[in-house]
C-alpha positions in Angstrom: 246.5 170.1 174.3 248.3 171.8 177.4 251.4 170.1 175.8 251.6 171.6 172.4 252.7 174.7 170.9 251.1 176.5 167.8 253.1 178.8 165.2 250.9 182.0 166.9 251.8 183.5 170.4 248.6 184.1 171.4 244.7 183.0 169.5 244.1 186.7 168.7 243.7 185.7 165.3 241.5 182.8 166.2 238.0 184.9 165.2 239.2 186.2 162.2 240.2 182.4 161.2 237.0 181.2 162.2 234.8 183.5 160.5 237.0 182.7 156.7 236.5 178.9 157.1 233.1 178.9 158.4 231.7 181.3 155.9 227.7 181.9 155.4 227.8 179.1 158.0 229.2 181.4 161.2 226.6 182.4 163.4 226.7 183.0 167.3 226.6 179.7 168.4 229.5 178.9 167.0 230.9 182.1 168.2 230.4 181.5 171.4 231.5 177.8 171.5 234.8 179.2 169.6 235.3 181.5 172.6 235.1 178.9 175.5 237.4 176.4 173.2 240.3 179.1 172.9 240.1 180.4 176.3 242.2 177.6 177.6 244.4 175.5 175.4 243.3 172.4 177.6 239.8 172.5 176.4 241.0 172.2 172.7 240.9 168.6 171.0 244.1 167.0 169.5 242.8 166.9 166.1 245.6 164.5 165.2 248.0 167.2 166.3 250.9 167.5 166.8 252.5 166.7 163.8 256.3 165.1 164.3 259.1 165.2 162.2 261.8 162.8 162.9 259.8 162.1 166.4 260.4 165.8 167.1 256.7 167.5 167.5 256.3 170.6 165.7 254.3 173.8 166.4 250.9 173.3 165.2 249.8 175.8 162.7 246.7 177.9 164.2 245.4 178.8 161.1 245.1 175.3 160.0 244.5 173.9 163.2 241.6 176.2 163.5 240.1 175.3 160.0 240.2 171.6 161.3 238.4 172.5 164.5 235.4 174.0 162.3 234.8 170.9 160.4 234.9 168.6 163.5 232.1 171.2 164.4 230.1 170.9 161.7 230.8 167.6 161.3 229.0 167.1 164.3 226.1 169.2 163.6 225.3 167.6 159.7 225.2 164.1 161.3 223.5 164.4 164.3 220.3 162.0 164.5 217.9 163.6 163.3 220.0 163.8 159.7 222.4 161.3 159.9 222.2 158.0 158.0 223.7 155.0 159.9 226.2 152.6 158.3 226.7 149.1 158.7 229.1 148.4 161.2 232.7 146.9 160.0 233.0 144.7 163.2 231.6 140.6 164.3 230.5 139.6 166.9 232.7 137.2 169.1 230.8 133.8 167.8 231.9 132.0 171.3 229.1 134.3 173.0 226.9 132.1 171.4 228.5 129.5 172.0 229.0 130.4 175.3 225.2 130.4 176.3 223.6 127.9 174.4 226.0 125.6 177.0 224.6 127.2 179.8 220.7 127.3 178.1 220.7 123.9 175.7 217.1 124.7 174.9 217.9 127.6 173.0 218.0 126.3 169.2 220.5 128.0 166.7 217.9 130.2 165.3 217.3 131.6 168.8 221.3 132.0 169.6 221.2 134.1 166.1 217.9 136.1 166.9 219.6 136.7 170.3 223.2 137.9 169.0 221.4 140.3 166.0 219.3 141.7 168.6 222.5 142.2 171.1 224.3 143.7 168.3 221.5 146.0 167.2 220.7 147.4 171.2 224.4 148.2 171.8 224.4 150.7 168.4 220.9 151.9 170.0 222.4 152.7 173.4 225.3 154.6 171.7 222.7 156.4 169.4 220.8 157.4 172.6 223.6 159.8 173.6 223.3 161.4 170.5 220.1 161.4 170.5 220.3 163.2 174.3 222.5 165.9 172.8 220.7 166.9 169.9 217.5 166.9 172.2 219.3 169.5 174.6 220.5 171.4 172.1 217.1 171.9 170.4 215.4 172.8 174.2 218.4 175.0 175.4 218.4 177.1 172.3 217.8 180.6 173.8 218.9 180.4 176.7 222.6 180.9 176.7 224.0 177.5 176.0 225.3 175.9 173.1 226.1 172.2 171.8 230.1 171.2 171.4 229.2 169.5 168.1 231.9 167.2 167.0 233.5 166.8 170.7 235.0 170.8 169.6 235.7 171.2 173.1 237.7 168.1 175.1 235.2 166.4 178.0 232.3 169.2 177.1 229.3 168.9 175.7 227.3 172.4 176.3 228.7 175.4 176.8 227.3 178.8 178.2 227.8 182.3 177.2 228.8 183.8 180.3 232.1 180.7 180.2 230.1 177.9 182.3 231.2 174.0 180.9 228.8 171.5 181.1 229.3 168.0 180.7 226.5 165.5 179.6 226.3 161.8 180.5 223.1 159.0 179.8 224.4 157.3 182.3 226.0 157.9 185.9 228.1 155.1 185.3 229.6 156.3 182.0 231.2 159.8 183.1 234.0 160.5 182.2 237.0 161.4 184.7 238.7 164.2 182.2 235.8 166.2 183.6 236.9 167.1 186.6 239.8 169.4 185.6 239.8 173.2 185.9 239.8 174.9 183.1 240.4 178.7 182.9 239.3 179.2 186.5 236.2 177.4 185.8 235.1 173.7 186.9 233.2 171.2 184.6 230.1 170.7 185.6 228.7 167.4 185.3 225.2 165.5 184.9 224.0 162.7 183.5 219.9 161.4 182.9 219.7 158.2 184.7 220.5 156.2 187.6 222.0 153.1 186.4 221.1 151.1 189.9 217.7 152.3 190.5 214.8 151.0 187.9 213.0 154.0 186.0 215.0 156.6 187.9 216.2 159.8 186.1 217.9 162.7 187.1 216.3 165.8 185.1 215.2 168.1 188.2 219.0 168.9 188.6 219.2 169.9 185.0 216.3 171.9 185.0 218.0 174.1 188.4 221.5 174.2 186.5 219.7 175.6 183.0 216.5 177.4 184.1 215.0 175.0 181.4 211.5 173.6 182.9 210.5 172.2 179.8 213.2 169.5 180.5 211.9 166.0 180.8 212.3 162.3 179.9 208.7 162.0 179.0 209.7 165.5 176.4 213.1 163.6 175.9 211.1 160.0 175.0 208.8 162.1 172.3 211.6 163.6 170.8 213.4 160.6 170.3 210.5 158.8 168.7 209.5 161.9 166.5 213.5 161.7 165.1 213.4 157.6 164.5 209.9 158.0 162.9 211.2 161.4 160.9 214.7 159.4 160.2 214.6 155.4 160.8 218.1 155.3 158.6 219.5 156.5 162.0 219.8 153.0 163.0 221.0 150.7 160.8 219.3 147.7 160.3 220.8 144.9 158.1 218.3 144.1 155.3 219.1 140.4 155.4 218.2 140.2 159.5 215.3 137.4 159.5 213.9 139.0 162.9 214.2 142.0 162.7 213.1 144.5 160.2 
């Protein structure tokens, strides 16, 4: 957003705005992620801004733009995990994967190939839902302690923020980070850690958490009970198509 201009010199208004869109719902979490958003324009989403006119951007209105960055947070919050109810995903699969291996495996029948490509299907919307499932875990073990959850990506490349203006971006993987990260923003660097190590079996990364929080209770065997307490609390999470013959 270090690009576009709003209709306001300055966010002064920015709480006041807040506060009349989010209503009963404003409380200090979202005060405090309001204030790390606005300290630097960089750290705000696009939101489909600017709008253009004859290819000519023009200034974003705060006001509005600042009712649309409390429903991406909220947005976040209602469907995180723990309440959200998955949907059947609009895309295929690519049927020459199938095709693909039973040429190099001619053993595997065409029920196999199919159990095989459901199953793919299925683990890659699991291995998305994990990172969800990571942030709503943090967010629930953090509260208290100064830092608070970016729901609906509120703040660009930053998942928690603190209090006292520290960024902190979350990864499940160290291979999936992100490289918008490693801007400055406002005098302050995003900090970055992720839970595993991608090229060493078993291997996670939580003791470095735990000395960048304070948070001891941090842990993947806590992190493993919390995810199966949310999928026995909310299976709808994953989406599982009722006419799959393998898997129910």
């Amino acid at each position: 957003m270090d690009k576009y201009l709003f209709d306001e010199k300055d966010f002064s208004n920015v709480p006041k705005y807040i506060a009349m869109h989010a209503k009963s719902r404003y409380d200090k979490a979202l005060d405090v992620v309001a204030q790390n958003a606005f300290s630097d324009i960089r750290n705000l989403p696009n939101l489909r801004y600017p709008k253009k006119v004859k290819g000519v951007a023009q200034p974003i209105p705060l006001q509005e733009y600042v009712g649309k960055w409390v429903e991406a947070y909220f947005k976040g919050f209602d469907n995180r995990p723990s309440q959200r109810t998955a949907n059947k995903s609009s895309t295929f699969a690519d049927p020459i994967m199938a095709l693909t291996l039973s040429y190099r495996s001619s053993n595997l029948a065409p029920k196999d190939l199919g159990f095989i490509e459901e199953g793919h299907g299925i683990l890659m919307t699991t291995e998305n839902l994990i990172g969800d499932m990571l942030e709503e875990y943090l967010a629930l073990e953090l509260a208290g302690t100064g830092w608070y959850c970016c729901w609906g990506s509120c703040i660009d490349a930053v998942d928690f923020c603190q209090d006292k203006g520290r960024l902190l971006q979350v990864k499940n993987s160290d291979n999936s980070e992100n490289s918008s990260s490693s801007r400055v923003r406002n005098g302050t660097t995003i900090e970055k850690w992720y839970r595993r190590k991608s090229k060493k079996y078993n291997t996670f990364n939580w003791a470095k958490l735990v000395a960048m929080t304070g948070v001891k209770t941090l842990s993947e065997q806590n992190f493993r009970l919390f995810v199966e307490k949310t999928i026995k609390a909310n299976p709808s999470c994953i989406y599982i198509d009722p006419t799959n013959k393998h898997i129910r």
